[in-house]
C-alpha positions in Angstrom: 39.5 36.4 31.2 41.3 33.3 31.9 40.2 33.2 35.5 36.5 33.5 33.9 36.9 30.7 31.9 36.2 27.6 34.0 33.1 29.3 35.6 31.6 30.0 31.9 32.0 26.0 30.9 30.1 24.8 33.8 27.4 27.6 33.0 27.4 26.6 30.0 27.3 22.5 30.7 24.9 23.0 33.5 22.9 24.5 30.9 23.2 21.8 27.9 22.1 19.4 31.0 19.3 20.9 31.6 18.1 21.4 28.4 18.9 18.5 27.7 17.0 16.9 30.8 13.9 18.6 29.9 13.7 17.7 26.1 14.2 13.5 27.3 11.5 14.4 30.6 9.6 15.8 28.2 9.3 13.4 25.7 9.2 10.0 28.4 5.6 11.9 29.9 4.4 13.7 27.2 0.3 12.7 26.6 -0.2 11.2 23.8 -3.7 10.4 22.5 -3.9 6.0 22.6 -5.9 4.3 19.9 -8.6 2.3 21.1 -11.7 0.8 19.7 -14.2 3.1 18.9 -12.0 6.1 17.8 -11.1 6.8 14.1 -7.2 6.2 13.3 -5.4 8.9 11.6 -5.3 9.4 7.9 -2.2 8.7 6.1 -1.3 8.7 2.5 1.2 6.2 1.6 3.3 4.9 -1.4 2.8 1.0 -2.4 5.3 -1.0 -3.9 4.1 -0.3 -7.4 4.1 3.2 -6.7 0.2 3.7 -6.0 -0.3 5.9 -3.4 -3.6 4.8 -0.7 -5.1 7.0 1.2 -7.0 5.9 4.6 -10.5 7.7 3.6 -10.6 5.6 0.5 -11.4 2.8 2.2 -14.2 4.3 3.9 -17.6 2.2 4.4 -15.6 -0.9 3.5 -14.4 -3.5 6.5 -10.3 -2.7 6.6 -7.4 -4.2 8.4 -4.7 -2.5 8.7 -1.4 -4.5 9.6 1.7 -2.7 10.5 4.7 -5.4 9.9 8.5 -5.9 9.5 10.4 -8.6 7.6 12.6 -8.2 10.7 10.3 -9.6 13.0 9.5 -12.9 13.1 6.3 -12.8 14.6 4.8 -10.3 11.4 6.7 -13.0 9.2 4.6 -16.1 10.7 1.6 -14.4 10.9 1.5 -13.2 7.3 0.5 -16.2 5.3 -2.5 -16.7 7.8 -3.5 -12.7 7.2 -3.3 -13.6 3.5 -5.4 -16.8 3.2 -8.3 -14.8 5.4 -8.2 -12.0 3.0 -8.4 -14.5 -0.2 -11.2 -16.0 1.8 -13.4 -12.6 2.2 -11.8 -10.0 -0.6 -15.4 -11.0 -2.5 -17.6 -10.0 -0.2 -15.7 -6.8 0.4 -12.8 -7.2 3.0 -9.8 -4.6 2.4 -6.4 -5.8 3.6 -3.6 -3.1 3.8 -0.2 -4.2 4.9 2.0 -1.3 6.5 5.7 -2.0 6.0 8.0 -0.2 9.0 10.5 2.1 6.9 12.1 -0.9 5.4 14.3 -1.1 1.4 11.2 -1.6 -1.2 13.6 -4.7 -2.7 13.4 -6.3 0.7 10.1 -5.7 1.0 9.1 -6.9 -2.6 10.7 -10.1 -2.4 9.3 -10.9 1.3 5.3 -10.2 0.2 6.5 -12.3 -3.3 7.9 -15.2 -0.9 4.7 -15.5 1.0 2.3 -14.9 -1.7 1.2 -11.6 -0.3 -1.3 -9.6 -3.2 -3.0 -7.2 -1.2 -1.4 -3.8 -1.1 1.6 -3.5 1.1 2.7 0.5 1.8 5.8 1.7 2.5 6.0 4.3 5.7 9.7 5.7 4.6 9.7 8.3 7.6 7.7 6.5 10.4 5.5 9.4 10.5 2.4 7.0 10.2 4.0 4.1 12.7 4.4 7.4 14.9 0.5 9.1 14.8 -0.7 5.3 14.8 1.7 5.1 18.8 3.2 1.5 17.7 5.4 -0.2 20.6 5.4 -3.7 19.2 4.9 -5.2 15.8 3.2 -6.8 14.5 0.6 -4.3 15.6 -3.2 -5.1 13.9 -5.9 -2.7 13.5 -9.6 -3.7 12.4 -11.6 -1.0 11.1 -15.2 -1.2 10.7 -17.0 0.2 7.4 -18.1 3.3 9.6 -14.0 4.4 9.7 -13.8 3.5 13.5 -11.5 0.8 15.2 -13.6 -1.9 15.7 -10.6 -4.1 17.5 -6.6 -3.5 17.8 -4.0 -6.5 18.1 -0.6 -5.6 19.1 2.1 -8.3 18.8 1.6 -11.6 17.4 1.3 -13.9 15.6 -2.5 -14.4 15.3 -4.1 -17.3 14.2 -6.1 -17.9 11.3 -8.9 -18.6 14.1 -8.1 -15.1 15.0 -8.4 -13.2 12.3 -11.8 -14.9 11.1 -13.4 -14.0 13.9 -12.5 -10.5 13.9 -13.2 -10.3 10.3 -16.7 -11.8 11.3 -16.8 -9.1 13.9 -16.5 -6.8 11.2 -18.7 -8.2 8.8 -21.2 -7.7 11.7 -20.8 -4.6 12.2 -21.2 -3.6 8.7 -25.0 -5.6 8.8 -25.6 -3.6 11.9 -25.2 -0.2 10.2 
């Protein structure tokens, strides 16, 4: 048996490698549907700080951004206040604003959204699953939903401008006349 031995572990590591190989091939060209405009983004039901759990389909026939952010990154943190005054600015003629914290400690997130004056809802995605079926590869990453559920526009990295935002919410605002 001994002289069995050495052949069996480099069976057996040959093997690991290549399982192992086709698992990381695998996952570097596996096809993923992309998010662009025009296509609906994938439900999600998510906690908020208070608790409250949203679901995407509530906000249905209502103009909706959804910002996915991290008090680790800077660019989310500078972009923030801006997101925040547009929202105050069109909240009463119907705007939604959802802010989609990236797996972060609620305690953290609390006292960032308290520091910047942030009260529109700010969800919690514990696991990543919805940072996963949304395919984020920078943050902050921006989505602008029209009232008909679809992507109207998506902004990935950052930070935008208050210009920026107010004419996407226009956008949206159009888009809600049109239907």
């Amino acid at each position: 048996m001994k002289r069995y031995r050495k052949p069996i572990q480099y069976i057996i590591l040959a093997l690991v490698v290549l399982i192992g190989g086709y698992a990381v091939g695998r996952s570097f060209f596996e096809t993923k549907e992309v998010l662009k405009p025009g296509s609906e983004p994938p439900a999600f039901a998510l906690a908020d700080l208070q608790n409250e759990v949203h679901e995407l389909e509530s906000y249905k026939g209502k103009p909706l951004i959804i910002n996915f952010w991290g008090t680790f990154c800077p660019p989310c943190r500078n972009e923030m206040p801006a997101l925040q005054h547009e929202y105050e600015k069109w909240k009463d003629q119907g705007l939604e604003l959802i802010g989609i914290n990236l797996s972060e400690d609620r305690l953290a997130v609390q006292r960032f959204a308290d520091s910047v004056g942030a009260n529109f809802p700010i969800l919690l995605d514990r696991n990543k699953k919805t940072e996963k079926q949304y395919g984020l590869k920078e943050y902050p990453t921006t989505y602008f939903i029209a009232p008909d559920g679809k992507i109207q526009d998506i902004v990935v990295g950052g930070p935008m401008s208050e210009e920026d935002i107010e004419i996407r919410i226009q956008r949206l605002f159009d888009a809600s006349s049109r239907t």
